[in-house]
N, C-alpha and C positions, 0 to 999 in steps of 0.2 A: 184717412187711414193710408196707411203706408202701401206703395203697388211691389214690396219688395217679399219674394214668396217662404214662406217659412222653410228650412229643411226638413225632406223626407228621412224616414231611417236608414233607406238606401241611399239616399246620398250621402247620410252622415257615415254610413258604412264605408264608402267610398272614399270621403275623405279622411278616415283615420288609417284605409289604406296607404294612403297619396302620402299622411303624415309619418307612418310608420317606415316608408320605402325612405321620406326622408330624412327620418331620423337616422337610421340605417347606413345612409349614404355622409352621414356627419357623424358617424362614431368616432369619438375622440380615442389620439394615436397613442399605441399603446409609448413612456417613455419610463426611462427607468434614472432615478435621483439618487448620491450619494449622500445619505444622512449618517445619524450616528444614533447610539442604541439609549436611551430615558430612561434605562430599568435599576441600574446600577451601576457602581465605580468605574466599570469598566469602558462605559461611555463606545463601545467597539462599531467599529464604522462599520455600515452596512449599504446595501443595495436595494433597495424598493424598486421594484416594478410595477407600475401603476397608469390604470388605465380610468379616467375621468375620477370616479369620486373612489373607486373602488383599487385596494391593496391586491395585488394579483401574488406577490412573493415578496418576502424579508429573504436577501441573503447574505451573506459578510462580506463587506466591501475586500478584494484582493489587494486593493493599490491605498487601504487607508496605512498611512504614513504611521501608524504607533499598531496599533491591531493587527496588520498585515493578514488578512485574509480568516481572523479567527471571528467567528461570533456565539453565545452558547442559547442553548434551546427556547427561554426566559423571551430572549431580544426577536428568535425569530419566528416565535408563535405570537408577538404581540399582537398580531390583528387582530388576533379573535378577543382579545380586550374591548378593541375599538365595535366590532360586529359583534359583542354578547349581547346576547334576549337580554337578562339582567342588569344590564347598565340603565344607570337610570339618565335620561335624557330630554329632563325638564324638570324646572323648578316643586320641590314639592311644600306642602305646608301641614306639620302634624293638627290632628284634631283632637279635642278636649279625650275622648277614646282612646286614642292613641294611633288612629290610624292616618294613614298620609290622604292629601288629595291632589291633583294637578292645577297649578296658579302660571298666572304670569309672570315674566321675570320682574315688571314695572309693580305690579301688586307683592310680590316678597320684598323686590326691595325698599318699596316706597314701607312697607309694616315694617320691616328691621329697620329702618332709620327712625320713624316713629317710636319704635321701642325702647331702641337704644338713646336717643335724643331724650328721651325721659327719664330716664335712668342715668344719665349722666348730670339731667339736670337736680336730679335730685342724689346722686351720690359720687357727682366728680368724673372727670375720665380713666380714673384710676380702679375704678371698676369694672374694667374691658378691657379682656385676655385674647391672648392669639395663639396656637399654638400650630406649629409647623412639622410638618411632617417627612421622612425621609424622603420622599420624592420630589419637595420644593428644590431639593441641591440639585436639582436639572432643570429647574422651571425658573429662567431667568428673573423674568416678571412677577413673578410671585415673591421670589427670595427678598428684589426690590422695595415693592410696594408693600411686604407683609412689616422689616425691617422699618423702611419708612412710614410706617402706620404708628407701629408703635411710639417710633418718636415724636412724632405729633400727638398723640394722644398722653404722651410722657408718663405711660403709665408702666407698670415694674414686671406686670403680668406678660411678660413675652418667653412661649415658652417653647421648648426647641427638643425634637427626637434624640436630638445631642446629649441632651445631659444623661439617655439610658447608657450609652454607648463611648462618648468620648470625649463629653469634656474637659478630663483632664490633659488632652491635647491639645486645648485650647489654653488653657491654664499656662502651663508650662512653655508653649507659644511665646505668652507675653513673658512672662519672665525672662524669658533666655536670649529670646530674640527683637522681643519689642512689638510684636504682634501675634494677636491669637492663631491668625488665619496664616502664617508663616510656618510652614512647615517642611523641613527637609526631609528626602524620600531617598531608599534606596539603589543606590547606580547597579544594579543587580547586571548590567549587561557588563561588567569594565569588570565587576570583584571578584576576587579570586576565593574569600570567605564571606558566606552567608548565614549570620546567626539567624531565624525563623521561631517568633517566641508567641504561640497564643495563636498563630492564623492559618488560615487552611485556601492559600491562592488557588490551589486545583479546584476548588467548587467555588469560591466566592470572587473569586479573578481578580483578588488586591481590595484593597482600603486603606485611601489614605496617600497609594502609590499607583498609578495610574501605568502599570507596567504592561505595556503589550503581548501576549501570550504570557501573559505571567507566569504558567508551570511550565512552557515550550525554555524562556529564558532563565529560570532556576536549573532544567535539565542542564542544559548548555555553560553553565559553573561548573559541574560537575564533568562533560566532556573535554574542558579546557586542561583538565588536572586540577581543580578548584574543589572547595568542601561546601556543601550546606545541609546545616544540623538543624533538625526541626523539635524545639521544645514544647510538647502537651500531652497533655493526659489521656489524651487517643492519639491511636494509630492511626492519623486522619488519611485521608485520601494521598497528601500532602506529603506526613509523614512517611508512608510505604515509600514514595519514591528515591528517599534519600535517608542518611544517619538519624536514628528518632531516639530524643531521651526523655522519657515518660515523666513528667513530674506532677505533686498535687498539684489539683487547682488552688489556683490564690497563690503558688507558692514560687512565679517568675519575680515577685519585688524583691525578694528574699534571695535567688538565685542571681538576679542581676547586681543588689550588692556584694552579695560574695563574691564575685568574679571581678568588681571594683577593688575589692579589698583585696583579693591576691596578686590585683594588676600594682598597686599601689604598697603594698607590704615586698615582693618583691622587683621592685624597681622597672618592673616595664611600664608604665605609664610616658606618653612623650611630650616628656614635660618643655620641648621647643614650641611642640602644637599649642599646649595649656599657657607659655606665657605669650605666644603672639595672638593667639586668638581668643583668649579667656581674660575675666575677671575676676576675682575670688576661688580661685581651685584650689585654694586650700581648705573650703569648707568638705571636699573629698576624703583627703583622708582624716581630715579630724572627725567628722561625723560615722565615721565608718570604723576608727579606734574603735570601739566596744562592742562591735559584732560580733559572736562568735563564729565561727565557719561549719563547727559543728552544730549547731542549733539553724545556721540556713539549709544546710545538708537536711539536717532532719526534716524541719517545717516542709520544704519544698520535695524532700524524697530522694534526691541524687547524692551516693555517697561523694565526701569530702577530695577525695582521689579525683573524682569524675570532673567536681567543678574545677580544682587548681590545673590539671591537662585541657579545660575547656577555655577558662581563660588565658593561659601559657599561650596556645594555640591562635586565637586571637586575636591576640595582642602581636604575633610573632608573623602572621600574614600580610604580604607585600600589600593586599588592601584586605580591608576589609568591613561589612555594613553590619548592624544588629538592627531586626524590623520588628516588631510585633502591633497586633493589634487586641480583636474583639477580647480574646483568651487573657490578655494581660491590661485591658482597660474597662474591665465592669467589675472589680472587684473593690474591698474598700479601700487599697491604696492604689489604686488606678493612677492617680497625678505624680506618686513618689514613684512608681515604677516607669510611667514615659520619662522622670528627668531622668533616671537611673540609665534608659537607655540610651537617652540621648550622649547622656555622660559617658558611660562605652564606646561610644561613638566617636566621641570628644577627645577622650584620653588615650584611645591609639592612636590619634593622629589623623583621621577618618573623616571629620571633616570638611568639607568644602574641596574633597581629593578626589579623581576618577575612583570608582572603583568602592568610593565610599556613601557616606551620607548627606546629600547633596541639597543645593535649591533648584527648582526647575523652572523653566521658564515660562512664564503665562504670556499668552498674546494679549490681553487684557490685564493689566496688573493690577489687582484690584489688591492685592497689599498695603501697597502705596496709595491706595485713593484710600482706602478707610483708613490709614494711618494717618491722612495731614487731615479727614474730616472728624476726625477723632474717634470713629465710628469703633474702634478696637478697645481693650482695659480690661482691667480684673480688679474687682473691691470696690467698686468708684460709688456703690450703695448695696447695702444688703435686701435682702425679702423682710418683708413685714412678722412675719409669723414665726420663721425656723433662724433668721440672721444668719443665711448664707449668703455668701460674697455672689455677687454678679460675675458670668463670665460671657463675657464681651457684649453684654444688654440684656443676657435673660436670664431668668430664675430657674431652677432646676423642679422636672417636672414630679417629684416625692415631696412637694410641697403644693401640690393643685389641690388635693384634697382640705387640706387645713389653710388656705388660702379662700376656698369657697365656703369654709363651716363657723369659723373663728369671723365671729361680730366685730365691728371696728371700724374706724376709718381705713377708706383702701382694699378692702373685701371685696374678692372676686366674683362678680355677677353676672358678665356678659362673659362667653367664650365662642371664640370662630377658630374651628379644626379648619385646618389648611392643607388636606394631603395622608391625613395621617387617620390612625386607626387605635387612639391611645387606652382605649377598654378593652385593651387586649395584649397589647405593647407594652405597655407601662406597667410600672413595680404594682405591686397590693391593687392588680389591676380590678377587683371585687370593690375596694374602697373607693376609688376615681369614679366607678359606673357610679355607685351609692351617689357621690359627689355630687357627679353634672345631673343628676336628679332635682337638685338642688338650685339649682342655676336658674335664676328669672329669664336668661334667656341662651340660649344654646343654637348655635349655626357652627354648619358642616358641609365645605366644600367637596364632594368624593364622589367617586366613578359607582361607587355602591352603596348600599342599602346594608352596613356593618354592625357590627357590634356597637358601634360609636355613632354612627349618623340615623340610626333609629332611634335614638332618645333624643337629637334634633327635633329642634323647634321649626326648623328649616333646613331643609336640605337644598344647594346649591349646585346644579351638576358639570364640574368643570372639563374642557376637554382634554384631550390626554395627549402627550408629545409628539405624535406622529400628526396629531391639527394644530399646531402651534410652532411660531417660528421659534431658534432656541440654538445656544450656543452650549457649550459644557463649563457652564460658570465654576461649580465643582472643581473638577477633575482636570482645567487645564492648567492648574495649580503645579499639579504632581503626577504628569507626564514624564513617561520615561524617554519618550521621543517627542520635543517639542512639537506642536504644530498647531493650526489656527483652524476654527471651522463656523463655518453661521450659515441654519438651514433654514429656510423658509418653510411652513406648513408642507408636508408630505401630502395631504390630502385635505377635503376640507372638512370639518367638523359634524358630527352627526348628532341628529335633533335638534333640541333648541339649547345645547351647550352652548359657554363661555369661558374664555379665559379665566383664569384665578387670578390674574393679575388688571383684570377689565373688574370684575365682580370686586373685589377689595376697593378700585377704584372707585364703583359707583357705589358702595354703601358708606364710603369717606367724604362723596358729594354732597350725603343727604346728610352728614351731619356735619357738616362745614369743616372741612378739613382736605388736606392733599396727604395723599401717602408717601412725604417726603420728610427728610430730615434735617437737608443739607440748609445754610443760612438762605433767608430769604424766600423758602419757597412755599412757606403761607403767603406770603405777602403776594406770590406772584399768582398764586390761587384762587387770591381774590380779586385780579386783576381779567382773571379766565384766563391765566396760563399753565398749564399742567403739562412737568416733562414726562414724555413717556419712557419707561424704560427699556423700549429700542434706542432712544434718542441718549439718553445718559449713557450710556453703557459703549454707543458708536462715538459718543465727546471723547470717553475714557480708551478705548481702542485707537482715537487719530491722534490723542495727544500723548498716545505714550510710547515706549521704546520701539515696538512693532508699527508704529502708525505714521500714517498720510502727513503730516501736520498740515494739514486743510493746502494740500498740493504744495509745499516746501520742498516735501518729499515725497515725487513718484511713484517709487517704488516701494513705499509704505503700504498699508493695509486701512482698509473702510469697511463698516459691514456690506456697504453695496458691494465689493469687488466679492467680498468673501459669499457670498447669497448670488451671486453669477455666477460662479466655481462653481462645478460638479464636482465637488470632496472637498478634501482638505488639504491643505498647504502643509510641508513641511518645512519648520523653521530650523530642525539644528538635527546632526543625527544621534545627540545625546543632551544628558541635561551640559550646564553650564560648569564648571570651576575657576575657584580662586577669585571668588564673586561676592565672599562672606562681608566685605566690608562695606562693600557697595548697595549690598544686598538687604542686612538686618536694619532695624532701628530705633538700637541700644548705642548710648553715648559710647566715643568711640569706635564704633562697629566693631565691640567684639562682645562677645557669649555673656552674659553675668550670671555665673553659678552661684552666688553662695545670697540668699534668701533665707529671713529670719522662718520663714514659713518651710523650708525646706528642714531646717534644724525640727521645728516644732514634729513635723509631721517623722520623722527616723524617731526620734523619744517614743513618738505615741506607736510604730511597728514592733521597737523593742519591747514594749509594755504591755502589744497585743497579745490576749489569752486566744492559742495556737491547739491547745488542747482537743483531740475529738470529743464530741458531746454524746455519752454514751445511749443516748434515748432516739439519737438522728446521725447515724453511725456511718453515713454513703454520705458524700459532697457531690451534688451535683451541675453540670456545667450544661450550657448550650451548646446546639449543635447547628448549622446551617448545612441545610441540603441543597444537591445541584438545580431544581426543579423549582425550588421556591423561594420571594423574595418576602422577608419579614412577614407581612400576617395578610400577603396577597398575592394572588395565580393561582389560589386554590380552584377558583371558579372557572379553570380554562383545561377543558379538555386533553388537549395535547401533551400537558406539564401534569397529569392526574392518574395517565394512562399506567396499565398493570399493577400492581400489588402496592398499591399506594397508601399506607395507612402509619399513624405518627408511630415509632419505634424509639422505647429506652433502650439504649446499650446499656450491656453490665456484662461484667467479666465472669467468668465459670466459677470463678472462687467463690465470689461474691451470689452469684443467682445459688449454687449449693448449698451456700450458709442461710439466705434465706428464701430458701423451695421453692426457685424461679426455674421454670423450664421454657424453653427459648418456643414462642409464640404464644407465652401465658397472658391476657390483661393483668393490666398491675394497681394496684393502689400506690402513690406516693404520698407523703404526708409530708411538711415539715412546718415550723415552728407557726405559722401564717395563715396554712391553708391545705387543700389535701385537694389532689385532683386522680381522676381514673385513665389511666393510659391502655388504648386498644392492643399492644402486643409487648411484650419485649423480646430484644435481640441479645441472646449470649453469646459471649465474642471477647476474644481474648484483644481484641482492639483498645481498648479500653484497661487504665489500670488499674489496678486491684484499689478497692477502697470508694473508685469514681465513676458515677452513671453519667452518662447522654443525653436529653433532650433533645429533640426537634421544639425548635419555639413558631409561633405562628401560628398553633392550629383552635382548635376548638370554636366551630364560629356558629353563629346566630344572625338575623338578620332574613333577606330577599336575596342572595347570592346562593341559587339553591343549590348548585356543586357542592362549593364550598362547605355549605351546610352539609351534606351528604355525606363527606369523606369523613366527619367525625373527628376525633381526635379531643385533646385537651389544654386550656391555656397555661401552658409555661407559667407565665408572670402571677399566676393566681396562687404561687408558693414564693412569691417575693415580697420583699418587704420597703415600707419606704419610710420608716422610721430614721431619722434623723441620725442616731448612733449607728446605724448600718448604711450610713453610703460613705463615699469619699470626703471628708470632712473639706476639704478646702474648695472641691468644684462640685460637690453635691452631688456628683455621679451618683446614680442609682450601681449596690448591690445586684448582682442578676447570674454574679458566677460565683460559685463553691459554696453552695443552697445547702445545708446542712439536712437530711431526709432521709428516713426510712422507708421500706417499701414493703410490701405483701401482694403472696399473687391471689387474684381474685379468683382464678381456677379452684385452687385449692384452699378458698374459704368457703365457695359458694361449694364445696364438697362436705366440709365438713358440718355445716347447716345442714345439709340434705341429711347426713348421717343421722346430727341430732333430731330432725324433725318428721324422720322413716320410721 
């Protein structure tokens, strides 16, 4: 037996002393790291001060190069994301009950490859769906490997938050310029006019244009001596600070042809711009021959006076850019109205001009990498069930439903949510839940216990941007101040989190595959080489215009250089010009307007019945608040705090006619669905005719905030019927919801009447 003496309690006492004093004496220093914000477009650089594993402060980087010193409430309450009770922070597995239990990550994921491996064996790989979610557009890895997944599995099921919101700027991407993911942004710092059609920058801080201070730099048009008009049907945040002209919803495609038509009926169009940088502009004005001006006037609301001085105007500006987004791309001509604006763009000469509508410069070009791997296209095959055209690999998500219900070969069986929360998000969002009921097998990668990942068959808990290294794959597209940035984890990961972009990888191991697409890289998979998507994405960064070319060039860029950098580098102090030829890639390098599918689609506007429908009398639109980000932050304190509860806006005219008094709950109904709103707000903000939503709320699920604040799902009064979205990219309908309203104050009065 051993002569070594056991410890006493007082010695152990002693020594957790000894241990404590040295722990004490090794407290890690506090340092503080220039990252950038995961939440939204805005990507806005920030400040973490951070001491060992723990966030001590989020605050807006001063010195980041496009943000300069701005960050909003979203970005710098995110810790308490990372530090919520309700996060969930280990693999879960539902039970036949319904309830979850705590598994290993080697035991979920060795049963989903199991699973899935069976089901494929028996129904093809064309039976396993992905579906991504808004927050992937910051998650390098994930965008990669979810992308690359699909391609290896070559199945059709790839499906993307994109098609609620804007695919038809993908669409038109390809057409015009030769890539989906080619998008030119507004030079808002150089222009002297800024049209603003559908968006509200002061709460949503840009989409689409990665403009620093985006409402700081709108003001700043305006103190130059410059104009910018804001078109929507509220008096958004946005709107108050500059020229606002109220128009219905749906009725900017209509407004932007008319302003075609009178740029082109009288002679201001520059037609030097259209022939050295276009192809076909004369499908312009012959498709635009038979519009009347008064029938766009009406449809959209602004007298006929209003739009020929708005176009006059315009067109007559030493620069100038036309932007829109959410307001003018979820309605059913979402794709005709982005070319519509683009073409404004186009035909004053706007262009590829300071001042105008521009390309900007990515430190990573990944234009050009999906363009020579063919990764980009439109039509290249349709969906199985609705025959809608693919836009740039996925299906549009008003086709999940009848995708998982509809027998056949090629029926949707496996789905992995990736980020997103689409039983809540998504059109006929009551018919999707229905759906994934349906679903032999259902996995959901997400930080919460949702609407969506409690009908999981597995829940996966991934970690969230501030534990993961991470550039802004997104947004460094459509920077309005060039610049490069690549962070390494802010802190490290809490519980037994993983990557979404590891997770994808190992459940592609166990069914013999890489989540890659590019040539070759099966073969190199089964050789046990698997590229990692740091490792692709640092090839694409040395070998391209900003890069190293593996020491040729010094003074290039590597991710190593850029992940030693505290911030970001700045590349230019604006975007680029006089780059369009260089830049697109369309034969030629110039524009190609005239698209037998553009003709198709102006017939079918002309022929749309515009009519109000007298049973669903209010059109109503989305609204995005400063606090919240699509159907998540409910659960976070700080973003929840004072009189936080979902509000319809309606106009006085409108809550008069029917017995709204401002803090009534409401009933909304429309053709779909009917849901009950906790208050409304009357407010001449809003135009007559047009309600407001908050979208995002009503939730279900372990997020018990969230759950508490109440509210109701938006999308549960949407439709994803085939004849109601954008015919050519499948866009989901989601704005100018045809719906009547009644206040529930005064029904629940008049029951009492009848039943006193």
């Amino acid at each position: 037996m051993s002569s070594q003496k056991l410890p006493t309690e007082r010695s152990l006492t002693k020594q957790a002393a000894v241990g404590a004093a040295t722990i004490t004496a090794a407290e890690p220093a506090t340092i503080r790291k220039k990252i950038f914000c995961g939440v939204c477009e805005g990507s806005c650089g920030l400040e973490a001060t951070v001491r060992g594993d723990d966030i001590l402060s989020l605050r807006p980087d001063p010195d980041h190069p496009n943000t300069r010193g701005f960050a909003c409430a979203k970005g710098l309450a995110f810790s308490a994301v990372r530090d919520d009770p309700d996060r969930l922070l280990h693999p879960l597995k539902r039970q036949a009950d319904g309830s979850f239990v705590k598994v290993s990550w080697d035991q979920a994921l060795d049963e989903i490859g199991a699973r899935m491996n069976a089901i494929i064996a028996e129904h093809g790989t064309e039976s396993i769906g992905l579906y991504q979610g808004n927050s992937v557009a910051w998650n390098f890895g994930a965008f990669l490997n979810l992308f690359g997944m699909a391609g290896a599995l070559k199945t059709k099921h790839l499906y993307s938050a994109a098609s609620i919101d804007i695919n038809g700027y993908w669409l038109i991407s390809q057409l015009l310029y030769g890539s989906n993911f080619l998008n030119p942004i507004p030079d808002i710092v150089r222009t002297d006019f800024m049209l603003c059609l559908g968006a509200n920058p002061a709460v949503s801080h840009g989409s689409m244009a990665n403009i620093g201070r985006f409402r700081d730099t709108m003001v700043e048009v305006t103190q130059r001596g410059g104009r910018v008009v804001v078109v929507d049907p509220r008096r958004s945040e946005t709107a108050v600070l500059f020229e606002h002209i109220p128009i219905r919803p749906n009725g900017d495609v209509w407004l932007l042809a008319a302003l075609l038509k009178v740029i082109f009926d009288e002679g201001l169009a520059d037609m030097e711009a259209l022939r050295t940088q276009t192809s076909g502009h004369e499908i312009l004005p012959d498709i635009l021959a038979s519009l009347e001006l008064s029938r766009a006037a009406s449809v959209a609301g602004i007298p006929v006076d209003q739009i020929r001085q708005l176009a006059r105007d315009f067109a007559a500006a030493k620069s100038a850019c036309a932007y829109g987004r959410c307001g003018m791309s979820i309605g059913p001509f979402a794709s005709l109205g982005k070319y519509f604006l683009d073409a404004l763009n186009i035909v004053t000469g706007n262009l590829d001009r300071p001042g105008g509508w521009c390309f900007g410069r990515p430190f990573i070009d990944l234009e050009t990498m999906m363009h020579r791997t063919k990764s980009t296209g439109y039509d290249r095959w349709r969906t199985r069930v609705d025959q809608f055209p693919e836009v740039a690999g996925t299906s549009p998500v008003v086709s999940i439903p009848r995708e998982i219900m509809t027998p056949g070969k090629g029926r949707l069986r496996v789905m992995m949510v990736i980020g997103a929360n689409p039983v809540t998000s998504s059109p006929a969002a009551d018919e999707l839940r229905d759906a994934f009921e349906q679903l032999d097998l259902l996995i959901s990668q997400d930080v919460y216990m949702t609407e969506t990942s409690r009908l999981a068959h597995y829940i996966l808990p991934p970690t969230v941007w501030i534990e993961r290294e991470g550039f802004p794959i997104f947004t460094q597209s459509h920077s309005g101040v060039p610049h490069a940035q690549w962070v390494g984890p802010t802190v490290a990961p809490r519980g037994d989190t993983r990557d979404d972009s590891w997770i994808m990888d190992e459940i592609c191991r166990r069914i013999g595959i890489v989540p890659a697409d590019f040539p070759g890289a099966q073969m190199l998979g089964k050789l046990g080489l698997r590229a990692t998507p740091s490792f692709l994405m640092d090839v694409g960064l040395r070998t391209g215009p900003e890069g190293d070319w593996y020491g040729l060039r010094p003074s290039g860029l590597t991710r190593k250089k850029l992940m030693d950098n505290n911030g970001a580098v700045k590349l230019a102090d604006s975007v680029p010009t006089g780059i369009l030829k260089k830049r697109i890639f369309t034969k030629g390098g110039k524009v190609q307007l005239d698209h037998a599918l553009i003709r198709d689609e102006m017939r079918r506007l002309l022929a749309f019945n515009t009519e109000v429908d007298a049973q669903y009398p209010l059109s109503m639109i989305s609204l995005r608040e400063l606090r919240t980000q699509n159907t998540w932050l409910h659960n976070i304190p700080k973003l929840i705090v004072g009189d936080r509860v979902q509000r319809l806006r309606i106009h006085p005219d409108d809550a008069a006619r029917f017995g709204i008094e401002d803090g009534d709950p409401v009933e909304i109904t429309s053709r779909y669905g009917q849901i009950r709103v906790p208050a409304a707000r009357v407010s001449e903000e809003m135009m007559p005719g047009s309600v407001a939503l908050p979208q995002g709320w009503g939730h279900t699920g372990t997020w018990n905030r969230a759950v508490a604040v109440g509210g109701a799902g938006y999308n549960r009064l949407t439709s994803n019927r085939v004849d109601s979205t954008d015919l050519p990219s499948g866009n989901a309908t989601v704005n100018g919801i045809a719906v009547r309203i009644r206040s529930l104050k005064a029904l629940e009065a008049s029951v009492s009447c009848l039943t006193s």
